[in-house]
C-alpha positions as CSV (number, residue, x, y, z in Angstrom):
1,X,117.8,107.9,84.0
2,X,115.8,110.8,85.4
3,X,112.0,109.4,86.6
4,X,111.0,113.0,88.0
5,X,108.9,114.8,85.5
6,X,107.8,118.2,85.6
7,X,104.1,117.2,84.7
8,X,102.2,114.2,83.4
9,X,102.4,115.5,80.2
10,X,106.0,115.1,79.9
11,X,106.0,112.0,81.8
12,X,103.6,110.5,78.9
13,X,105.3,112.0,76.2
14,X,105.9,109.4,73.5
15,X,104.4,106.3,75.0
16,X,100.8,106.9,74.1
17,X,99.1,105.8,71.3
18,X,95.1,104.6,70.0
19,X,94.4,101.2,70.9
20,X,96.9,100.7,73.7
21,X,96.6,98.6,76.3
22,X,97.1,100.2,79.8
23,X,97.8,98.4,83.2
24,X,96.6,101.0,85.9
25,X,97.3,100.5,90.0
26,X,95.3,101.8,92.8
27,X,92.0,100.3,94.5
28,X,89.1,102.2,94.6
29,X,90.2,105.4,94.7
30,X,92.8,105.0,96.4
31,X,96.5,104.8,95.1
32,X,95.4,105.7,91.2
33,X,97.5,107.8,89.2
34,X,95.2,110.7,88.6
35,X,97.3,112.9,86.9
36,X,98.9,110.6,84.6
37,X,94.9,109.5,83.9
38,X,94.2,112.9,83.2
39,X,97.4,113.3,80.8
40,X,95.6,110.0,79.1
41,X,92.4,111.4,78.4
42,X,93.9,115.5,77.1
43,X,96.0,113.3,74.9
44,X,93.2,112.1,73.2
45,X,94.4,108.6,73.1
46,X,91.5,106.2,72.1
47,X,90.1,102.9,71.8
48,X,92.4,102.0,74.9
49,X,91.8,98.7,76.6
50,X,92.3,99.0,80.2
51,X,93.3,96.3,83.2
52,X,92.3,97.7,86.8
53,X,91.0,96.6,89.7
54,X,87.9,98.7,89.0
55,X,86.7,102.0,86.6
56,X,86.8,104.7,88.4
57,X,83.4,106.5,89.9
58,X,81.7,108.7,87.4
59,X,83.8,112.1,87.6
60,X,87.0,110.7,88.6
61,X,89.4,108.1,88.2
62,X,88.9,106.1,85.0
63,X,85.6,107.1,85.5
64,X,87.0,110.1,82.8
65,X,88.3,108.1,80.6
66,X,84.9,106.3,80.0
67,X,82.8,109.2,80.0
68,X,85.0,110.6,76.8
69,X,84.7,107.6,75.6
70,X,88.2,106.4,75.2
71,X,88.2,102.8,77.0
72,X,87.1,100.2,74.2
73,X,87.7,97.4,76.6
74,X,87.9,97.3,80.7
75,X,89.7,94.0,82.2
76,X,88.3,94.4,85.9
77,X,86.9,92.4,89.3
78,X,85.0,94.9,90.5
79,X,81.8,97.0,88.7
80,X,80.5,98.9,91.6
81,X,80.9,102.6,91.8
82,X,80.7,104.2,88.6
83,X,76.8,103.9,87.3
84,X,78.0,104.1,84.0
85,X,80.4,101.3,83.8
86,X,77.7,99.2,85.7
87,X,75.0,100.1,82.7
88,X,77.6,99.2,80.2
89,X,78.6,96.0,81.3
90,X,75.3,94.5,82.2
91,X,74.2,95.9,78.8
């Protein structure tokens, strides 16, 4: 089984779909898979529910993927960081 993939497109070809549920590594900022979160959100994939330690900060991260509005749900610990994530959950 080959696991090197010339881009996160190809690695994520075939596995996404709307209303997935995604388990995503990396604390902070530290560790993520940016590309592959990148990948998620030019897919268009949507209504995703997403378990991380955190969202992102605004611009980067999973940040991304709430900004275009493509996380339904967030299973998290931690809320600091990203202003918008904060305003959404204690809305």
């Amino acid at each position: 089984m080959n696991k090197i993939y010339s881009s996160a497109e190809a690695a994520l070809e075939g596995l996404l779909f709307d209303r997935m549920t995604i388990a995503s590594g990396g604390f902070g900022l530290c560790g993520i898979p940016e590309l592959l979160i990148s990948g998620v959100r030019d897919a268009g994939t949507k209504e995703i529910t997403i378990a991380s330690n955190n969202c992102g900060v605004d611009d980067f991260g999973l940040g991304i993927l709430l900004k275009t509005q493509q996380i339904k749900k967030m299973i998290s610990s931690y809320v600091g960081e990203n202003a918008e994530f904060m305003r959404q959950y204690l809305s």
